[in-house]
N, C-alpha and C positions, 0 to 999 in steps of 0.2 A: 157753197157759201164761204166767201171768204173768213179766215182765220184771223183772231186782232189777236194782237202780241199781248201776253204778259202785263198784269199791270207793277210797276216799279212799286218797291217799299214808299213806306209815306215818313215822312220825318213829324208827323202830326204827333203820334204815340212814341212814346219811350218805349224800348225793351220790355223793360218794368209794366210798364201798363198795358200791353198784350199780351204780357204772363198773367194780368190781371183779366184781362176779356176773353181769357181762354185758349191762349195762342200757345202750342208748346215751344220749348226754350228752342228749338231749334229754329223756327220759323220765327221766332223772339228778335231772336240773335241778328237770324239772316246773313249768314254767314261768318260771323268778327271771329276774329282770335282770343286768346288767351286776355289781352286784356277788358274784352267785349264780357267775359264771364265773370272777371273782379270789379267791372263797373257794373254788373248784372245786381250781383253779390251788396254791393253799396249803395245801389240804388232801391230795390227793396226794400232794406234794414230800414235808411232813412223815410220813407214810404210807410213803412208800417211802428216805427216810432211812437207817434203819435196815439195811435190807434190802442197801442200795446201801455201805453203811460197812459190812458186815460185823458187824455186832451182832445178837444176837438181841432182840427186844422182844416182850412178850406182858403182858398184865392180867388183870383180871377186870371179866364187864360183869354189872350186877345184873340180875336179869327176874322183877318179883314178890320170892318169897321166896327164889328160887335164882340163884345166882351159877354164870356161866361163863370159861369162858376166852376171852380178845378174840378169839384165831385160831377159833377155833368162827365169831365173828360176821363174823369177816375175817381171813384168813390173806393175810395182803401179800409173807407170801414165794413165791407162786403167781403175785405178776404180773411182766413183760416185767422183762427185765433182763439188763446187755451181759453176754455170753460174750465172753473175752478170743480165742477163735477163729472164730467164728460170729455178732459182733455182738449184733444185739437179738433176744432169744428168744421170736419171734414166735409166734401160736397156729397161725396160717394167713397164707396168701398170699394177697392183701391182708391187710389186716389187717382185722376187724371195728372199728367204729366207735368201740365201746369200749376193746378195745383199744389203741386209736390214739389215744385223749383221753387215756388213762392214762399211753400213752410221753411224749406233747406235756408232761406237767407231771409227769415223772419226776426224780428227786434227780440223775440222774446227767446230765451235759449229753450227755455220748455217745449216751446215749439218746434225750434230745430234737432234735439233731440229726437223728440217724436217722429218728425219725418224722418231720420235717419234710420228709424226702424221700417219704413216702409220703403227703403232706396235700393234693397236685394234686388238684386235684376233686374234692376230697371235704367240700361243704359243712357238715356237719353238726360239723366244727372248725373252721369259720372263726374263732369269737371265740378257740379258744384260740392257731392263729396268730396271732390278731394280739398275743394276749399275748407271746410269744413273742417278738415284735417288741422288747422293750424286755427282750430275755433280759443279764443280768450277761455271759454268755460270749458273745463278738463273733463267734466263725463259728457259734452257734447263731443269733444277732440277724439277720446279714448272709443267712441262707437262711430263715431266717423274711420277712423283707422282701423277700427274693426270692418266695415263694410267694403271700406276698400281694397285691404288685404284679403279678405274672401272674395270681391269680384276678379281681382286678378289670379289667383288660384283656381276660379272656376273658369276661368276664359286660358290656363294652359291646360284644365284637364277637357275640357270641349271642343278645343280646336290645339293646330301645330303648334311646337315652340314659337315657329317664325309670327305666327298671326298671333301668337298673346305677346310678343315682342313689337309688333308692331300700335297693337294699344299702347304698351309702355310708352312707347316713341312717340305716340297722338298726344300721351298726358303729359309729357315728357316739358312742354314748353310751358305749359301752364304751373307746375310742378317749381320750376326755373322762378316766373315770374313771383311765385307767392312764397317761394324762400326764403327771402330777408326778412320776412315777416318774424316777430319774436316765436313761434312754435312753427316756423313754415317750413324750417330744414327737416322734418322727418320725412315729406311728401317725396321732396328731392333726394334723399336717401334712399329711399325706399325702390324710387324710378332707377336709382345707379346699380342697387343692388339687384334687381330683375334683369337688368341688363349686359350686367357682368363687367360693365367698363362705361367709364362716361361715352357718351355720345356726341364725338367732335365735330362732325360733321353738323349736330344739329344745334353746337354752340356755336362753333365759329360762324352758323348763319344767321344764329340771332346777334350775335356783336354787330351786326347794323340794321336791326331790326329800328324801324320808323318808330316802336312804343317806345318811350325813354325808360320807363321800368323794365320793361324786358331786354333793351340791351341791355343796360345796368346789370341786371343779373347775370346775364350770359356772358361780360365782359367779367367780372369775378368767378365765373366758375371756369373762364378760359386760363384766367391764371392760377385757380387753384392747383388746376389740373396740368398748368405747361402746356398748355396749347397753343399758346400764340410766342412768334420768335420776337428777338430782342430788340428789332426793328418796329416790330408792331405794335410793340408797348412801349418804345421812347415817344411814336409817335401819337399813343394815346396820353402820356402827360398836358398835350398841348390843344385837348379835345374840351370842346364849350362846355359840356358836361363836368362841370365839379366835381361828382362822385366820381365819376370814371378815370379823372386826371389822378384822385388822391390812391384810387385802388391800383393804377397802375406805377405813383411817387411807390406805396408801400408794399409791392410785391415782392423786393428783395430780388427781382429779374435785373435791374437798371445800376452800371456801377455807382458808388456813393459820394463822389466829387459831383454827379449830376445830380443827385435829388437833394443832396443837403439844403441848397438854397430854395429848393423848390418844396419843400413839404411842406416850412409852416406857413409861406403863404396862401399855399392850395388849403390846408387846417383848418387855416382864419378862415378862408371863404365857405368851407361846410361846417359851417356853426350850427347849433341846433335850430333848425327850417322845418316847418311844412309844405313836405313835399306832398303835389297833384297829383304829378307820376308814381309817386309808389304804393305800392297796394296796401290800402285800410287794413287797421286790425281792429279788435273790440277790446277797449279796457275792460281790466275784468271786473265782471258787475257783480249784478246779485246771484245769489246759487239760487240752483233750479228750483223751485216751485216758489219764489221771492214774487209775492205781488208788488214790488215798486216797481219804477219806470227803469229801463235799461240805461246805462252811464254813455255818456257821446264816444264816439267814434274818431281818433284819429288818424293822421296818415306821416308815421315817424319816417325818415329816409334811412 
């Protein structure tokens, strides 16, 4: 009998909504990078919002010529969410994988909390602990950082240096991307100090990385670290990228007859914007077990 190929992803669901129908974050994903996990991370939060403050929300999605209702295509008030008696309304014990990616970047930090106590060994959230890491609410950040300094402590005494060095270098990009974030430099820290030296090879190949946030970052820790010659950063002054222009006007690499003229225009143009491209953080809201609704989300550059 012949064999039919594969069927392709459907653009029909978001990420988000097959972590909702049961789909683990890997088959979520379907392969994205680092920024596929902080859009994972943002799309949730906003998803369960509602749900979590107490509001009803629902749409309509088109399909063709007919029009349905959004909870038809996702009903968000079906996932995990704290009982003021019972905590987090788990499906089962453990928790399935998806389940658990869904609590990790839940609106309510109670929530993400909780999951984080159920994230030990269970690989398949590693990137969202480590987002987590740079959580707004400091006892979700402080057990997030716990989790992950124990997973990678348990993955050098399990397997060789090389293969727990090699996870470093997997989180290593993502670690990168959620840096600038106001608490997001420990994750990156943390990656350099495991690894005993920055990893240039895997900045200088994100400095043309297609995300604009992830070069952004990889082009600032290329010149943190003197990675790039004096060549490659006169000719990043002159890149569409504004951040990129200002970070490489203020490296202090460029003699100062060529940036004088050039700082405070490139300045003026990063003025304070909401920026797409760079990775959401949570204002810090209510402390944990706060029943009001969680404070909005922005995305500072």
């Amino acid at each position: 009998m012949e064999m039919l190929p594969p069927l392709s992803r459907t653009e029909f669901h978001s990420p988000a909504e097959r972590l909702l129908h049961g789909k683990g974050p890997a088959r979520a994903l379907d392969g994205g990078g680092p920024r596929a996990w902080a859009q994972l991370d943002t799309s949730v939060y906003w998803s369960t919002v509602a749900h979590h403050g107490r509001r009803s929300s629902s749409g309509t999605v088109r399909v063709g010529p007919h029009r349905f209702d959004s909870r038809e295509i996702a009903d968000w008030s079906t996932a995990p969410h704290w009982h003021r008696r019972h905590g987090v309304t788990w499906a089962a014990a453990p928790p399935a994988a998806a389940e658990l990616a869904l609590c990790l970047c839940h609106a309510d930090p109670r929530v993400r909390k909780a999951a984080l106590g159920q994230a030990a060994g269970r690989p398949e959230v590693l990137e969202l602990v480590l987002i987590r890491c740079a959580d707004t609410e400091e006892p979700v950040r402080d057990r997030a950082r716990a989790v992950l300094t124990a997973e990678l402590d348990a993955a050098v005494a399990a397997a060789a240096d090389a293969a727990a060095a090699d996870l470093v270098r997997a989180l290593a990009p993502l670690a990168l991307l959620v840096s600038p974030r106001r608490y997001g430099a420990w994750a990156w820290g943390l990656c350099l100090a495991r690894l005993g030296s920055p990893p240039a090879a895997l900045i200088l190949e994100l400095t043309d990385d297609a995300d604009p946030g992830t070069r952004l970052a990889a082009v600032r820790a290329a010149l943190a670290h003197g990675l790039l010659p004096a060549d490659r950063v006169a000719d990043l002054t002159a890149d569409p990228d504004a951040g990129i222009r200002s970070a490489a006007l203020r490296s202090g690499l460029l003699r100062t007859e060529r940036t004088a003229g050039l700082l405070p225009r490139t300045a003026a143009r990063c003025a304070p914007r909401t920026c797409s491209c760079a990775p959401t953080s949570r204002r810090p809201g209510p402390y944990l077990g706060s029943r009001s609704a969680p404070s909005a989300r922005t995305a500072p550059c």
